[in-house]
C-alpha angles and dihedrals in degrees: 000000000000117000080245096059093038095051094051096050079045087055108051094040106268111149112250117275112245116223135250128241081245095051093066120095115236085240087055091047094059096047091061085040101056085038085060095058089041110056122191110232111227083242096054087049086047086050093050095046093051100047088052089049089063094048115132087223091051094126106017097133103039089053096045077051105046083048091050101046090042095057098039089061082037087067094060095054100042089046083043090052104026088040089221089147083226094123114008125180127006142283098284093059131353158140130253109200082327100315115114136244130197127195107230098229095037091056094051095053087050094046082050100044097041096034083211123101113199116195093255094056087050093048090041087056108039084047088059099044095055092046088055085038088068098036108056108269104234083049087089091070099058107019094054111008109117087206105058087059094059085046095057093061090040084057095051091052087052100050081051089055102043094053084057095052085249102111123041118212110226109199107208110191111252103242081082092082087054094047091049092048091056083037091060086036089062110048088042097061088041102050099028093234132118087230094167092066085055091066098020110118101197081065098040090052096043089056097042089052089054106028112032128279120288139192079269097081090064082073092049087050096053094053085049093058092040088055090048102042096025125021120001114233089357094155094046097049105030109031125018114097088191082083093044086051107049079032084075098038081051092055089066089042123122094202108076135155106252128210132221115207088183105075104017114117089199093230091150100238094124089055096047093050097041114096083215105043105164084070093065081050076117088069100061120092115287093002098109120092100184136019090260122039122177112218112239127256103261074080111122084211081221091144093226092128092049100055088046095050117110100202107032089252081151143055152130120285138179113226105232096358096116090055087053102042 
């Protein structure tokens, strides 16, 4: 099945599909084969894992990310405060140095609500979908949303908990964030207001960060508890439509996560760690189909799983850089 389609059943919620004796190249074939001959012990797992986790690069790309992330909502606030006109604005619209800016899914709610498209509003988008274009799509969830930040930390308090018995983990099924993104489509046609941006954190938040707090970060913080005592990353995975949007914008994206069949040794910890599992389904035993697999595009491209990962069964690639360097 070709990384397009997967990438779209991965998008709109469909379970991987597991693959065939047939679908399995014969290179494929030999490695499990050979793995097979060659057992890892429970103890020499233990080994690798431990020696990875004390890895000077442990934690290299969530930390690139969480910089990254933390400066570009910075700049908001220092061009809001200092008045420089660099960054004007927030994430949902803006202006770099004058040029604008437009948030994909916002623009698409306006363009809904208003039934009018002005040329800003067309140079602000197209600016922005080639940017994400380049960058990976889903990227923008977790490279520069304020709220999966916050999510992250909401998600380590959870897994504490859990482990306590304190926090249960409600599994909701994945269709939900499609059904939620008609939903908004919807309502927005039909009232002629862009009422997502009313409960959409990533916007709250942006807002609060530049302009002052408000009673809307009560809802922020309810999610929030919800995410820590009840579903962990509920928002995130089964209802926000800002992920089904740059996920498409991610399926025509040259920069992808890449797996390795050779060395993994298919212990689970890049699945456990990653906030959109179901796209790693590749790294579980028998999953893989060729040597080199690219994750789909509902990946978040947050680099969690690479930095986890023991044998550098993962890592970064640029689709088509190595025919052009």
């Amino acid at each position: 099945m070709s990384y397009i389609v997967d990438s779209l059943r991965q998008i709109i919620g469909l379970d991987p599909v597991k693959p065939g004796p047939d679908d399995r190249r014969p290179e494929v074939v030999e490695i499990m084969t050979e793995k097979r001959k060659e057992k890892l012990t429970k103890d020499g797992l233990r080994a690798v894992e431990a020696g990875r986790a004390q890895a000077a690069d442990r934690h290299k790309w969530r930390n690139r990310r969480w910089t990254t992330l933390i400066i570009a909502n910075l700049l908001f606030v220092v061009s809001y405060y200092f008045d420089v006109q660099l960054l004007e604005g927030a994430l949902t619209a803006s202006r770099l140095v004058g040029f604008h800016l437009a948030d994909l899914n916002s623009a698409l709610q306006v363009i809904l609500a208003y039934q009018h498209v002005v040329l800003n509003l067309v140079i602000g988008t197209v600016t922005v979908f080639i940017l994400w274009l380049l960058l990976g799509g889903r990227t923008f969830c977790s490279w520069a949303c304020p709220y999966h930040l916050l999510a992250e930390g909401a998600e380590k308090i959870h897994l504490w908990l859990a482990k306590r018995n304190l926090a249960v983990d409600l599994k909701f099924h994945r269709m939900g964030r499609v059904f939620f993104y008609l939903l908004f489509v919807v309502l927005t046609v039909v009232t002629g207001y862009t009422l997502f941006e009313t409960i959409s954190p990533t916007g709250i938040l942006s807002r609060a960060l530049i302009y002052g707090p408000g009673l809307a970060l009560l809802w922020v913080l309810a999610l929030l508890l919800f995410e820590v005592f009840v579903s962990r990353r509920a928002w995130c995975r089964y209802v926000c439509p800002i992920g089904i949007t740059y996920g498409l914008v991610g399926v025509l994206s040259p920069v992808r996560v890449q797996y390795s069949v050779k060395d993994c040794h298919h212990e689970g910890d890049c699945r456990a760690i990653c906030m959109v599992p179901h796209v790693l389904d590749v790294t579980i035993r028998g999953r893989a189909r060729t040597v080199l697999t690219d994750i789909g595009a509902d990946c978040t491209r947050c680099g969690l799983c690479v930095d986890i990962c023991p044998t550098d069964s993962l890592n970064f690639t640029v689709k088509g850089l190595d025919k052009v360097l």
